[in-house]
VOROLUM-602991 format. One line per 3 residues: number of its first residue (from 1); their letters; for each residue x, y, z of N, C-alpha, C, O. Coordinates in pm, whole numbers. Example, Ala and Ser with C-alpha at 12.3 -4.5 7.8 and 13.67 -1.06 7.14 Angstrom:
2
1	AS	1319 -569 780 1230 -450 780 1320 -330 780 1424 -332 846  1285 -225 708 1367 -106 714 1290 3 787 1341 114 804
END
This chain:
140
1	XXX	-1463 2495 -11304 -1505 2360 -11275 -1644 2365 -11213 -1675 2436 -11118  -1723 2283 -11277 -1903 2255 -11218 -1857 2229 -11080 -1746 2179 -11059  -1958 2271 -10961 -1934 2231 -10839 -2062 2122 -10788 -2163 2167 -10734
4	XXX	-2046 1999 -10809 -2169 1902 -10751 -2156 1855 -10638 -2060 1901 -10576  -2225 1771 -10579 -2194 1719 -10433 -2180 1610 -10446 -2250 1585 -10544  -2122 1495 -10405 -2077 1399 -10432 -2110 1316 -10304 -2112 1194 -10321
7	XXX	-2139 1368 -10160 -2088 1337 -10043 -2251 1236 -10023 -2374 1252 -10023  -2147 1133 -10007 -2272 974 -9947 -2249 888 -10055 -2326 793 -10057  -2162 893 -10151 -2233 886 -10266 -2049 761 -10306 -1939 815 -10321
10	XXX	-2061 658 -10311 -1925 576 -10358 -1913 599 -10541 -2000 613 -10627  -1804 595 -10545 -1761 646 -10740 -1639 492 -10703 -1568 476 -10604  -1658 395 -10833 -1578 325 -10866 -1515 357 -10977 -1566 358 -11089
13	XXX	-1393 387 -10946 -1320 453 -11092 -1181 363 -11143 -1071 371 -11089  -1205 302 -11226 -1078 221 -11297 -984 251 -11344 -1033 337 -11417  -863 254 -11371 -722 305 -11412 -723 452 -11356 -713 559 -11416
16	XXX	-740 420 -11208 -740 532 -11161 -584 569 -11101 -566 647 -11008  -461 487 -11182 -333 514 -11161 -267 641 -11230 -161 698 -11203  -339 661 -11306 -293 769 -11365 -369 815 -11509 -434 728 -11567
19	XXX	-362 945 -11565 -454 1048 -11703 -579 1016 -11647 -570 989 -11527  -677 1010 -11686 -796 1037 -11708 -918 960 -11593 -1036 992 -11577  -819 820 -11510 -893 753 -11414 -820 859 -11284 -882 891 -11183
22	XXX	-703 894 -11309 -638 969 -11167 -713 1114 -11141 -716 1175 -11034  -783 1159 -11283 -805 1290 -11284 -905 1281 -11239 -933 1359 -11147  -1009 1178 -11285 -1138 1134 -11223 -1125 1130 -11095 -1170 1239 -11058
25	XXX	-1096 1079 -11015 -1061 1027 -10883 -992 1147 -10814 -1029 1145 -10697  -927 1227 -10831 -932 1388 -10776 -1036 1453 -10805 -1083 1516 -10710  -1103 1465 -10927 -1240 1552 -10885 -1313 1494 -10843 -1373 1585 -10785
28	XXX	-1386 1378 -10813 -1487 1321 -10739 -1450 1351 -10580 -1531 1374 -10490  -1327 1346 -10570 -1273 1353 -10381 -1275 1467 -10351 -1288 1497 -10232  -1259 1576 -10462 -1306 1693 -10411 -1433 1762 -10414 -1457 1879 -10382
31	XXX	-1534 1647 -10468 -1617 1661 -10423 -1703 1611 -10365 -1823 1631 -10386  -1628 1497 -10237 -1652 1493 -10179 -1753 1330 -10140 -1821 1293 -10045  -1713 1269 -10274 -1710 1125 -10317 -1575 1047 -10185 -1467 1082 -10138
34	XXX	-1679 916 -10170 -1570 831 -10136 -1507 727 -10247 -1501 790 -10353  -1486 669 -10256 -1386 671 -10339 -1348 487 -10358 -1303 423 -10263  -1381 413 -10519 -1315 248 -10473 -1216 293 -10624 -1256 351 -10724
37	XXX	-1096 248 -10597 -1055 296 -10733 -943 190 -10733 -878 156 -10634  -931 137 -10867 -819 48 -10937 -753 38 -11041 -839 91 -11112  -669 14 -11115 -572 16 -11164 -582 -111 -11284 -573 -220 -11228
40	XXX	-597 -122 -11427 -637 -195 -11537 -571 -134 -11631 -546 -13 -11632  -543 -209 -11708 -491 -203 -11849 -631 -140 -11908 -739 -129 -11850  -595 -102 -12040 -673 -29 -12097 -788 -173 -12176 -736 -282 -12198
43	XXX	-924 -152 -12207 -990 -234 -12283 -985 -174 -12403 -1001 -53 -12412  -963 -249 -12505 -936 -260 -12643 -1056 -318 -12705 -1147 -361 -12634  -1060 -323 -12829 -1119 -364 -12974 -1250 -444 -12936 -1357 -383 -12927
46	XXX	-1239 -637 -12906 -1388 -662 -12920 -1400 -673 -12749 -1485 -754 -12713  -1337 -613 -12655 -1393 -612 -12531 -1448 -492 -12486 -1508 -483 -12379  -1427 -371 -12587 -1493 -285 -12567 -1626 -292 -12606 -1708 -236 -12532
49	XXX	-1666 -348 -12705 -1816 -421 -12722 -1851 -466 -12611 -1954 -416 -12566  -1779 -579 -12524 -1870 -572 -12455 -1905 -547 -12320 -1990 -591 -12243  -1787 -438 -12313 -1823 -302 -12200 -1961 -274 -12244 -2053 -282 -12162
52	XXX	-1981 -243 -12366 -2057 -161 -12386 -2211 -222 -12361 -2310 -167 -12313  -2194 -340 -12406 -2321 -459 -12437 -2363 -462 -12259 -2478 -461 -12214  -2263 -464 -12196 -2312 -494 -12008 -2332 -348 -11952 -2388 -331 -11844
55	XXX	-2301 -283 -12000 -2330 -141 -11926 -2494 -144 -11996 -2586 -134 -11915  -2531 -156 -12138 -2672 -153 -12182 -2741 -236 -12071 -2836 -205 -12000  -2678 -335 -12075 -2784 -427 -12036 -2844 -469 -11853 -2941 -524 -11802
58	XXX	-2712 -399 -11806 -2708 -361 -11639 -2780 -222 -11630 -2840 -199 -11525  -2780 -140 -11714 -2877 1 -11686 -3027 -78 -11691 -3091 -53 -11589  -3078 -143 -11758 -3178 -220 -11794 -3237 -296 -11663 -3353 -293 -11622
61	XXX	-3149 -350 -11621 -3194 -443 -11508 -3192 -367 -11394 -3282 -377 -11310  -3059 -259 -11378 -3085 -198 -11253 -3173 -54 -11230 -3177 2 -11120  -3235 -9 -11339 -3281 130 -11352 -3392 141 -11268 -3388 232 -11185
64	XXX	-3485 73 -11272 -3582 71 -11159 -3549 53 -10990 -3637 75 -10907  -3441 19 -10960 -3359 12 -10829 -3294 121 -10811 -3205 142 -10729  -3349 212 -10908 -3245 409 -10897 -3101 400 -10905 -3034 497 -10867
67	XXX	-3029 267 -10963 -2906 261 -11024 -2841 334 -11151 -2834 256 -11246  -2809 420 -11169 -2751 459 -11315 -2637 415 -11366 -2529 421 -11306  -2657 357 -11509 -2493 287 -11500 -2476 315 -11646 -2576 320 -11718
70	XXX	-2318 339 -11706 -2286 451 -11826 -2163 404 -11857 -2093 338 -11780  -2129 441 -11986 -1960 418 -12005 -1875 516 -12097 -1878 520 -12220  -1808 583 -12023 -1745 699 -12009 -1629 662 -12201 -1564 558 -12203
73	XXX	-1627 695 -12247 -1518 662 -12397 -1495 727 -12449 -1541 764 -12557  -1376 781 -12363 -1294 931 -12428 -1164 876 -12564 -1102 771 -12586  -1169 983 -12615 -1113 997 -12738 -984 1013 -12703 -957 985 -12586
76	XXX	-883 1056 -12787 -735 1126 -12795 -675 1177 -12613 -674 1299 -12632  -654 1170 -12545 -636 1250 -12429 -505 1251 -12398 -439 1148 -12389  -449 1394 -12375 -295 1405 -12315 -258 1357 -12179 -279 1421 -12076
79	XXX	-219 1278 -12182 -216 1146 -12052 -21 1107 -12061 42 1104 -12167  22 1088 -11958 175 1063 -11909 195 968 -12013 292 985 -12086  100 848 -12037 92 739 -12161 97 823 -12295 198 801 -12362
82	XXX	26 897 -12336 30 989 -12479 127 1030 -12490 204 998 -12580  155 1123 -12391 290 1207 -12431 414 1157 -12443 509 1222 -12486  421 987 -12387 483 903 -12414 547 862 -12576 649 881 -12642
85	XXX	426 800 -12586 372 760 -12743 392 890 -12809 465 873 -12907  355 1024 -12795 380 1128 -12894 535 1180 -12926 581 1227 -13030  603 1155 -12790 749 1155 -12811 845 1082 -12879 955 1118 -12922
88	XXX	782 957 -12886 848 879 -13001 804 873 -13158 859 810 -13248  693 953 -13164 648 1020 -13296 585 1106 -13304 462 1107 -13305  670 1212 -13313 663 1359 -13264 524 1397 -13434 413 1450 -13421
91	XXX	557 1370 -13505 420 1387 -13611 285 1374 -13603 204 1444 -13664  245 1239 -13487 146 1209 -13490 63 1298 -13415 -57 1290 -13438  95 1366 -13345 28 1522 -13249 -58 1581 -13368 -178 1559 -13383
94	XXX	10 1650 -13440 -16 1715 -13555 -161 1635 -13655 -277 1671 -13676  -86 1526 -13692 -197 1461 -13732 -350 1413 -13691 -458 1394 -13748  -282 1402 -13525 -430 1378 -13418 -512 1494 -13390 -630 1485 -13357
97	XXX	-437 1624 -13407 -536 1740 -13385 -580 1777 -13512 -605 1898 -13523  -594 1723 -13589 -639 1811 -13772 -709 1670 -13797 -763 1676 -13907  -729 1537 -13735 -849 1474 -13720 -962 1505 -13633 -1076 1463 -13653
100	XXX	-933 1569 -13553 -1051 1610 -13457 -1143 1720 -13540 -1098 1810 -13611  -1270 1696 -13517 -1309 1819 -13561 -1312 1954 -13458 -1371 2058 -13487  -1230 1932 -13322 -1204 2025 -13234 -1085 2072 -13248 -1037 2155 -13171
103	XXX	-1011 2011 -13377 -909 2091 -13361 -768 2048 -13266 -651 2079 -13288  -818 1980 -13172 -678 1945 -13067 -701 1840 -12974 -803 1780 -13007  -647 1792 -12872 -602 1668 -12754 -675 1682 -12688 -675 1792 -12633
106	XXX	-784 1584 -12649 -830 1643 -12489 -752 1643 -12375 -660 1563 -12386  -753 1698 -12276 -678 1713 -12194 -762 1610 -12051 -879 1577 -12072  -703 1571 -11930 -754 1479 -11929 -859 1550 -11785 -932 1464 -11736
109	XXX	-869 1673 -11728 -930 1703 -11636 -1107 1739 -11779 -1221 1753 -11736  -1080 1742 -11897 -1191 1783 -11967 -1278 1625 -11944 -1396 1646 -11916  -1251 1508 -11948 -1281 1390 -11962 -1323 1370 -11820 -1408 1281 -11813
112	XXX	-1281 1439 -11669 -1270 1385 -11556 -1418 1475 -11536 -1509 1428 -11468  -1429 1616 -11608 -1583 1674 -11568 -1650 1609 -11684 -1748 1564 -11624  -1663 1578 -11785 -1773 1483 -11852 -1796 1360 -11722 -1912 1349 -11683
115	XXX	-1719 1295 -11674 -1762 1173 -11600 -1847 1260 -11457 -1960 1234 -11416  -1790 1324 -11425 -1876 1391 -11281 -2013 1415 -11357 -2115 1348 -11341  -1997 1523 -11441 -2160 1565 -11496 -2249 1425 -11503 -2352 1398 -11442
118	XXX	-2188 1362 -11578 -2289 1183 -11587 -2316 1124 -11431 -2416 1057 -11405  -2215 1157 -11330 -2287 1070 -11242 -2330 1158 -11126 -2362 1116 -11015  -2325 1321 -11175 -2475 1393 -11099 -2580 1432 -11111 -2618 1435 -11228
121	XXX	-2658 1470 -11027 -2786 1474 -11020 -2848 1541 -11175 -2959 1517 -11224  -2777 1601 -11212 -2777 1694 -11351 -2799 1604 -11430 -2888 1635 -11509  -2745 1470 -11450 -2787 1349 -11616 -2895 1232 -11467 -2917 1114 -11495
124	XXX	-2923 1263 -11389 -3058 1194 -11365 -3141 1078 -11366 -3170 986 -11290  -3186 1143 -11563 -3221 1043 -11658 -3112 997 -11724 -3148 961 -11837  -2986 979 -11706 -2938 957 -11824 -2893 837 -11793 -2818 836 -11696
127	XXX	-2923 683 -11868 -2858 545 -11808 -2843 472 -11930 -2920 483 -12025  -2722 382 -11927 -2728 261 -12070 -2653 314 -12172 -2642 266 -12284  -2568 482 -12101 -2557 565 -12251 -2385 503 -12243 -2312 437 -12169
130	XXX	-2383 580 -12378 -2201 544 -12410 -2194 734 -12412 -2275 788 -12488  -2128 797 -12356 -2051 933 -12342 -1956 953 -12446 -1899 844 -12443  -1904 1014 -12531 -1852 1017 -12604 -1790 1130 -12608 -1824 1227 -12675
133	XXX	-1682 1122 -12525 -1587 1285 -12464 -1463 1227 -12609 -1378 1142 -12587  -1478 1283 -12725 -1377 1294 -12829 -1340 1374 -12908 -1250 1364 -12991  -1423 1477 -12883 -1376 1590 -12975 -1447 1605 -13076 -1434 1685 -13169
136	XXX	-1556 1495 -13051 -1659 1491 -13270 -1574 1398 -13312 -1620 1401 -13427  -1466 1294 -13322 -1384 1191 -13356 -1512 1085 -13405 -1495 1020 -13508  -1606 1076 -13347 -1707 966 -13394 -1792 1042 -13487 -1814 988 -13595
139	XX	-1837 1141 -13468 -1894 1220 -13580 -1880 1228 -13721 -1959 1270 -13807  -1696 1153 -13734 -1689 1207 -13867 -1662 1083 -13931 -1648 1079 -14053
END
């Protein structure tokens, strides 16, 4: 695991009840992040547009105020919810890893260091972006 510093520094992390917002929200605290975290249903189809459209357009307005602002859009991830869903169709595993061009599931601490790397000092420059922790799923 990358070791960054986190400390001074507030992380708002959403569906941080559990997979991939809970995993987030343990590595940021261990490193040392304080911490606002809540609990949401997942955003779907045309509201993910416009996650995407306000994260562009808030990096825009706030970038000169040394704000960085990003949106994290992980792919496939083995989450208490997946393994849910995969148990009642034990096939679709199979099928979800031979779509990836990685081959397999992300797991959800892989998704929790993509989000740390984006909001340390390491991506910097990086604001307005969409992250795309999927395995190459958009690639193809």
């Amino acid at each position: 695991m990358a070791n960054y510093n986190f400390s001074g520094k507030v992380v708002l992390i959403t569906g941080a009840g559990g997979g991939i917002g809970r995993a987030s929200a343990l590595a940021f605290a261990q490193m040392g992040a304080s911490l606002m975290l809540s609990d949401i249903n997942e955003v779907a189809g045309l509201e993910t547009y416009a996650v995407v459209g306000m994260t562009k357009s808030a990096a825009a307005e706030y970038g000169r105020a040394g704000i960085r602002i990003n949106t994290v859009c992980p792919g496939v991830t083995r989450t208490a919810m997946m393994e849910r869903a995969l148990a009642r169709e034990p096939k679709r595993e199979k099928w979800l890893k031979t779509a990836h061009p990685i081959g397999r599931i992300a797991e959800a601490d892989e998704v929790a260091q993509a989000v740390l790397w984006l909001c340390s000092d390491s991506a910097s420059f990086v604001t307005g972006h969409q992250l795309m922790v999927d395995g190459g799923l958009v690639a193809i």
